[in-house]
N, C-alpha and C positions, 0 to 999 in steps of 0.2 A: 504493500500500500504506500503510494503518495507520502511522504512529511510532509505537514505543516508548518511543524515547528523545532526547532534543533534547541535543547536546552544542554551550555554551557555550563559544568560544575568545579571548580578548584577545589581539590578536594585535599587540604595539610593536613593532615596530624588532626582531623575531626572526627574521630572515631565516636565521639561521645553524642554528637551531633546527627551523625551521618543518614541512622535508620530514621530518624524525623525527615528527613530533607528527602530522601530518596521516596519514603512513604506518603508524602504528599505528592509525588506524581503518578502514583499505583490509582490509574483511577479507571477503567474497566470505557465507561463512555468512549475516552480519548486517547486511549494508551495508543491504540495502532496508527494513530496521528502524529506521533511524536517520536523525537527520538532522543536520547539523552547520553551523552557522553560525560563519563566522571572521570576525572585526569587525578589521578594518586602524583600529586606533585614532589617524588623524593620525601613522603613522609616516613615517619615512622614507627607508626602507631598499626594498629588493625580497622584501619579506612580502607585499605584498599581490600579486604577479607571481605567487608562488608558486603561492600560494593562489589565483590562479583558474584553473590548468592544472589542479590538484583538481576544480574547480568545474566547465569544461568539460569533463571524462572523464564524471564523476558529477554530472550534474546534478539527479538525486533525492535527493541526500544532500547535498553543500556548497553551501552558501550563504553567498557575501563580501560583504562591505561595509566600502567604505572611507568615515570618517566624519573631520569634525577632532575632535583629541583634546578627550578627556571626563575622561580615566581609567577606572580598573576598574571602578566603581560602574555608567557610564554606558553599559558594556556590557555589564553584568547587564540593567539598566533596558529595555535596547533588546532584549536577545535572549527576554526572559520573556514580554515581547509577543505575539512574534513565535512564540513556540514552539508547534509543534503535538504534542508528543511529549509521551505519559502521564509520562512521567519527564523528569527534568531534572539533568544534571552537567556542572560546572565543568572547563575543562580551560583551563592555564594556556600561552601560546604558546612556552614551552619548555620543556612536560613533556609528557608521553607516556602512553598506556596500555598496560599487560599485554596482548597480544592475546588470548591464553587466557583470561585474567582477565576483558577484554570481553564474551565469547566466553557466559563462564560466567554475567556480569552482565544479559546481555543475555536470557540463557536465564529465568534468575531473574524480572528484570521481569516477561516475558510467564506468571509463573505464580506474579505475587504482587497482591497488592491493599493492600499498606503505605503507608505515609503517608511513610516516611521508609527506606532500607536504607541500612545502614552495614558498610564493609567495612576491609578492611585494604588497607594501601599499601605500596610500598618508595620508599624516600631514597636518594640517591648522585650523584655529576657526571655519570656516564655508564651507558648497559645493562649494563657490562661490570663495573660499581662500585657493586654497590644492595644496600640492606639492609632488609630485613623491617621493616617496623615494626608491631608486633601491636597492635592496638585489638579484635580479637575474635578468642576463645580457641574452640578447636574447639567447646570445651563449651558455650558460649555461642550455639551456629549457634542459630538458630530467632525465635520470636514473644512478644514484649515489650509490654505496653501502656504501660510508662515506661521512662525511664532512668536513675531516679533510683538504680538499684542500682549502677550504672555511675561514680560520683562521684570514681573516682579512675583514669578515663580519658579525657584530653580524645579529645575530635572534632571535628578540624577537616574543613576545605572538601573536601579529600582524601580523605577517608572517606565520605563525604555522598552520597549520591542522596536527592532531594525527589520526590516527586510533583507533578508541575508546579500541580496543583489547589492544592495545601500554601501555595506561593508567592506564588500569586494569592490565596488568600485571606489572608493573613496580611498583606495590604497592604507588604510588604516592598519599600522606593525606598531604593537605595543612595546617600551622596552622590557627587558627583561632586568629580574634580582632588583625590581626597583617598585617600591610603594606609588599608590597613587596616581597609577595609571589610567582610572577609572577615569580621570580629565579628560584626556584623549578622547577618552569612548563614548564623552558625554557629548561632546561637543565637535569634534571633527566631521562623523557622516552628516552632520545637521545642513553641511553647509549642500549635500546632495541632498536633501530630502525637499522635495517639492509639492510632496501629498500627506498632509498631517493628519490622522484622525485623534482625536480626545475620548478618554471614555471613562466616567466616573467611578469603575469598579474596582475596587482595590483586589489584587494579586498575589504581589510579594510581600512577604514575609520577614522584613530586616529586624535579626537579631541586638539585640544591641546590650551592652553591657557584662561581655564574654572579659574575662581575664586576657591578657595578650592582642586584645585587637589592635587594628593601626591606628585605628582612633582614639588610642588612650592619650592622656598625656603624657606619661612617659613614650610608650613610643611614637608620639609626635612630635616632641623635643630630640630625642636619639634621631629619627628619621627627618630630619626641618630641613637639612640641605637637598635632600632628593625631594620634598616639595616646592621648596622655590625654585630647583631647577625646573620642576614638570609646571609649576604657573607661570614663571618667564614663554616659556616654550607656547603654551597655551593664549597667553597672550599677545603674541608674537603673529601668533595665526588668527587670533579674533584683532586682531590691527590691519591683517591682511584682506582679509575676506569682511571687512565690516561694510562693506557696499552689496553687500551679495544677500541672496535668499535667507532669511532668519540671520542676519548680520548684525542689530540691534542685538537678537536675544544672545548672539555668543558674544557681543560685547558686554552685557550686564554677566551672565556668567563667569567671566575672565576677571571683571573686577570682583567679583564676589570671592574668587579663588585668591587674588591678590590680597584681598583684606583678611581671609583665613591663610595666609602665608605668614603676616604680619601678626596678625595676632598669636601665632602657633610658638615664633620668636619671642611674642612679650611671655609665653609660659614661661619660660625660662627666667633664670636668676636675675635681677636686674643689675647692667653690669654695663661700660663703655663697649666690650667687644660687640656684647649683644643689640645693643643702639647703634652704632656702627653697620651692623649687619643689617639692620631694617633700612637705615639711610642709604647704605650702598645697592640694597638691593630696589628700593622706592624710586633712587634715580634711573636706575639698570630699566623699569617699566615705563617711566618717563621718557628715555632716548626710543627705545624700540616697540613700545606701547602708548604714544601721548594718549589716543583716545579712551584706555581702559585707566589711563591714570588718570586723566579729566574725571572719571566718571564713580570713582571712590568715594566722593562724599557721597552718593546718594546709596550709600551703601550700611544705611541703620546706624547703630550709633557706633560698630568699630569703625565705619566709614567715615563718621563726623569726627572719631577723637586723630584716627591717622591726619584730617584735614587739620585739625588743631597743631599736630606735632609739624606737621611742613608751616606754617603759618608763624611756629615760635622757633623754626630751626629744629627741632626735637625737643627742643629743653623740659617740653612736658612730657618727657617719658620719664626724666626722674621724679617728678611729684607723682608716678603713678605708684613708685617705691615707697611713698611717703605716706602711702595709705593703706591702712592695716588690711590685710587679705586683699587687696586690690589686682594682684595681677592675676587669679583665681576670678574675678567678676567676668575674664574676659575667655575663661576658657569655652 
């Protein structure tokens, strides 16, 4: 049978995770419509064991592969190849999907021709602890040729189905061994995506508040130079393409990245090197980004205080020292 739809899995060292994630796409309706590649990225835990008791049940729908580690990128790289499915979404080795929401997604695909559908998702540590998070509003369901109307809702990885054609043409190589690449993937195919649809239902499933994710703070301070390199880079290409199809909305994005670059820096100890480091890299978006550095104030209030720090030279990043728990307001 046909794919519809190719779901991408990284699957590290989520052993603990894994049978939730795989068991929500055990869904009897739509299994023969789909296909599911689980890449054991060099872990080394009993994820990849898991994952092929799936794979011998269902062997028209999962497909494992244990490779040595690449990182995230390099199991993007590998699965986009490989996919046969009109569509293409990200599913992360300890998050999960809506079954219903699949269900629903799944239905949709087979009775769309868009370039890009973007839905809604829920947050929480567990099924039992999730919250709505709204990127489209009922009124919003339907057929879009941009997004530029959209400028004050990001759209991460989470909300995303591509058309796998989208991907492939848009030459999209993630790097590898390197955090954060999900930028790329947010924002790059956009600039081919010429047929938008919206659709209110939520999907995915973002775990949030695991031990060791990248979004902690610690490792968002350990990992800070391979995010400003990937939002320089990011920015760079929404400077580029800002006259183009959804050019508006990957320039609000880009700045949005910018000010979470900036901010991920003030986690850190308050310190000359680390001031330094915002300044150097503030101007670095300035030479090769003016438009997304014009466009940082309108960016909530990390967006007003960065505009406050250019305005005094920085000097107001040490009174942020000067105030008790204050670098914590802004994580």
């Amino acid at each position: 049978m046909e794919k519809i739809l190719t779901v991408s899995i990284a699957a590290y060292n989520v052993g603990k995770y894994i049978e939730e994630t795989l068991d929500s796409l055990v869904i009897p309706e739509i299994l023969d419509g789909i296909e599911v590649f689980v890449v054991d990225d060099g872990g080394t835990d009993n994820s990849l064991s898991i994952a092929k008791k799936y794979e011998k049940k269902y062997p028209e729908t999962f497909h494992v592969i244990h490779k040595e580690n690449g990182g995230y990128g390099s199991v993007f790289n590998y699965t986009v190849k490989k996919a046969t499915g009109k569509y293409f979404k990200l599913l992360d080795g300890d998050d999960w999907f809506s079954k219903t929401g699949l269900i629903q997604l799944v239905n949709q695909l087979n009775n769309t021709d868009a370039d890009i559908v973007v839905t809604n998702y829920f947050k929480g540590p567990n099924n039992n602890n999730l919250s709505l998070v709204t990127v489209v509003n009922k009124v919003d369901n339907g057929f879009y040729d941009s997004l530029d109307g959209l400028t004050n809702r990001p759209i991460g990885m989470w909300a995303i189905t591509y058309k796998t054609e989208i991907l492939r043409s848009s030459k999209l190589f993630l790097p590898e061994h390197t955090l954060y690449t999900d930028q790329y993937y947010d924002l790059i195919p956009l600039a081919s995506c010429n047929k938008i649809e919206l659709s209110s239902v939520p999907v995915y499933c973002y775990r949030v508040g695991r031990d060791g994710q990248s979004v902690s703070k610690d490792s968002r301070i350990k990992h800070c130079d391979e995010m400003l390199y990937i939002c320089k880079e990011v920015s760079e290409f929404a400077e580029a393409n800002k006259d183009k199809r959804n050019g508006k909305y990957v320039l609000m994005r880009a700045a949005n990245y910018h000010t979470t670059a900036i901010r991920t820096i003030m986690l850190d100890k308050i310190s000359k090197k680390n001031l330094d480091k915002i300044k150097t890299y503030d101007a670095e978006i300035r030479m090769v980004a003016p438009s997304v550095y014009n466009m940082v104030p309108k960016m909530g209030k990390i967006g007003k205080l960065i505009y406050l720090y250019r305005k005094t030279n920085y000097q107001t990043y040490w009174l942020l020292g000067l105030k008790p728990g204050g670098v914590k307001n802004w994580e």
